[in-house]
N, C-alpha and C positions, 0 to 999 in steps of 0.2 A: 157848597157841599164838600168840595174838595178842604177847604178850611179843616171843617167840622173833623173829616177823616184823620187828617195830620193830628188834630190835638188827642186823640185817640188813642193813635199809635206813641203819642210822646208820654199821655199819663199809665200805657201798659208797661212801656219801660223802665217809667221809674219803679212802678211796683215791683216790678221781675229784681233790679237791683237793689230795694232793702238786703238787708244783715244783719242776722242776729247770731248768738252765740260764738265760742270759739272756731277759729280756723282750724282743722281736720291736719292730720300727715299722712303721710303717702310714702307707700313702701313699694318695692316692682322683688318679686320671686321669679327668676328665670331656670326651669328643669331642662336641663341635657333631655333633646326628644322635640313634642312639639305642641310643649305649651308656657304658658308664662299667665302669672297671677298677681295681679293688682291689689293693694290693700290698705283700706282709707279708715286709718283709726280717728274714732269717734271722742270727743267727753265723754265721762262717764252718765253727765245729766241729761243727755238726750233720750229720746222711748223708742220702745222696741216699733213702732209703725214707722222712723224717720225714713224716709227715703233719701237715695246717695248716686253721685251722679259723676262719671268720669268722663274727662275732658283728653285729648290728645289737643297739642300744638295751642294754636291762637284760637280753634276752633268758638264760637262763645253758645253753640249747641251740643250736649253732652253727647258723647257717643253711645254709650249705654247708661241704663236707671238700675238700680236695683235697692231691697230695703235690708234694711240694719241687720245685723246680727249680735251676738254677741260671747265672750269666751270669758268664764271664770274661773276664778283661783282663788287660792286660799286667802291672799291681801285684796284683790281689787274685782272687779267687772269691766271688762273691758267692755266698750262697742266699737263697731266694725262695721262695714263693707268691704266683698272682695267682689274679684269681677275677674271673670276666666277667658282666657284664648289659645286659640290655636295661634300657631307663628304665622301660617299665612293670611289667616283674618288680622294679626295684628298689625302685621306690615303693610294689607291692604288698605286700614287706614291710616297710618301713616304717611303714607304715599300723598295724602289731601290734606298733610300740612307742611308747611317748612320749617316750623322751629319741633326736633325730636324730641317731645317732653309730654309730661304727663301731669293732670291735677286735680282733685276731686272737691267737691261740695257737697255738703246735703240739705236738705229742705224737710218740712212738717209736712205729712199730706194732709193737713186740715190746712197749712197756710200754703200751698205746693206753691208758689211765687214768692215767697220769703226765703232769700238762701243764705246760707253762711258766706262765710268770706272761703273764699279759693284757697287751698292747702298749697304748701310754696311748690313752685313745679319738679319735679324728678327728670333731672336730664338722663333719656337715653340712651345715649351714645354708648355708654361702656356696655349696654344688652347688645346694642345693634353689632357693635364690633361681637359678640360672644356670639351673635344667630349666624355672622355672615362667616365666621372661622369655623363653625360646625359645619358650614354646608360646602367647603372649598377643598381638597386636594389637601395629603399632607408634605411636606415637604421631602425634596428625594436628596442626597448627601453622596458626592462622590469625593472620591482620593484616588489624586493622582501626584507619583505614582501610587499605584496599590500595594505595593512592598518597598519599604527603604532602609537602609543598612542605616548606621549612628553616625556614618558622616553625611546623609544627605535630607534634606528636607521635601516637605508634603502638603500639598495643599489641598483646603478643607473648602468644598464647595458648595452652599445650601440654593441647591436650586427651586425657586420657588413657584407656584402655579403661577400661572401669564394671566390670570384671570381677576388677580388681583396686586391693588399698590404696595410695595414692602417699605418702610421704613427704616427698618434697621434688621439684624440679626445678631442673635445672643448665642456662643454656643457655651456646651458644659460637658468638661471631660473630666470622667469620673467624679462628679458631680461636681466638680469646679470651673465655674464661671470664667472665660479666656478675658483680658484686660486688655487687648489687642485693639480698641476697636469695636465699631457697629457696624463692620463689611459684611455682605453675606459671602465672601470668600476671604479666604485666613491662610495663609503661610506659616507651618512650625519647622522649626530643626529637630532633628531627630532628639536631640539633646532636650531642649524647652517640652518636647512630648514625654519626655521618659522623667522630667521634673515635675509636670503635674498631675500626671499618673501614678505621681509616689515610686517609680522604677519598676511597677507592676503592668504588664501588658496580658493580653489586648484589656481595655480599659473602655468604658461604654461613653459614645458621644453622642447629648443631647442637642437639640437644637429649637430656637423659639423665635419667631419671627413677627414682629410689629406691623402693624397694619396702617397705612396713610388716614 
């Protein structure tokens, strides 16, 4: 009996891995706020019933289904699936995989076990750095001293939240990028401040800080 079951389960497998038609791409839309939007462009020869299915990490069960859409123009017809989240449903599953990546398929719902080939994956990392910078502390910028005459020098301090790993710091005085360095504290002479300022004070200091 037990035999019988295994062969079972090995001839539903292979059916689940047939492949037909082209592999899909995969696009991620991340909005300031708290959502981010998935979107698996189709061939244009697939129909409007195709069902579409997003995958996070190594997962080989889709997270969510949804079916085809499609967007036209004057040259072509596109098809589509998109797939919408909030950032904390996104991150929650995330959390239940280890590789941060993203990848869709779609299937016929006359053959729903026949799937396309997996669209190449969408690494995350650069959303995940953009959710975890929204949600941290901006950075605070002290000078000390806080007044200095042309013969003495100032240092530029980017203190940054404890909450998170910094890698480097960039600053930008009047809108020019210092060459000093990726310290998040910077030494100038009054002199070197009044050369990149263009000899225009006070002068507006940027700062942008990297993330581990």
């Amino acid at each position: 009996m037990a035999g019988c079951l295994w062969c079972a389960i090995l001839m539903l497998s292979f059916q689940v891995i047939q492949v037909q038609g082209q592999e899909p791409q995969m696009m991620v839309q991340h909005f300031v706020g708290n959502q981010i939007i998935f979107t698996c462009s189709l061939p244009r020869s697939v129909k409007h019933d195709t069902k579409c299915n997003l995958y996070f990490g190594e997962a080989s069960r889709p997270i969510i289904t949804t079916t085809v859409g499609k967007k036209s123009s004057s040259n072509s017809e596109q098809r589509f699936c998109q797939f919408f989240f909030q950032i904390n449903n996104f991150l929650r599953h995330l959390d239940f995989v280890q590789q941060k990546d993203a990848s869709c398929d779609y299937s016929l719902q006359k053959e729903s076990l026949s799937l396309s080939y997996r669209s190449v994956r969408y690494n995350l990392k650069d959303c995940l750095q953009q959710i975890k910078a929204q949600a941290i502390a901006s950075p605070e910028l002290t000078l000390n001293p806080p007044a200095i005459t042309e013969t003495d020098s100032v240092t530029l301090n980017c203190q940054t939240p404890s909450s998170v790993s910094v890698s480097q710091c960039d600053f930008y005085i009047a809108s020019q990028k210092l060459s000093k360095g990726s310290s998040c504290v910077q030494t100038l002479t009054a002199t070197e401040l009044l050369e990149i300022a263009h000899m225009s004070l006070p002068a507006e200091v940027e700062i942008f800080f990297h993330l581990n």
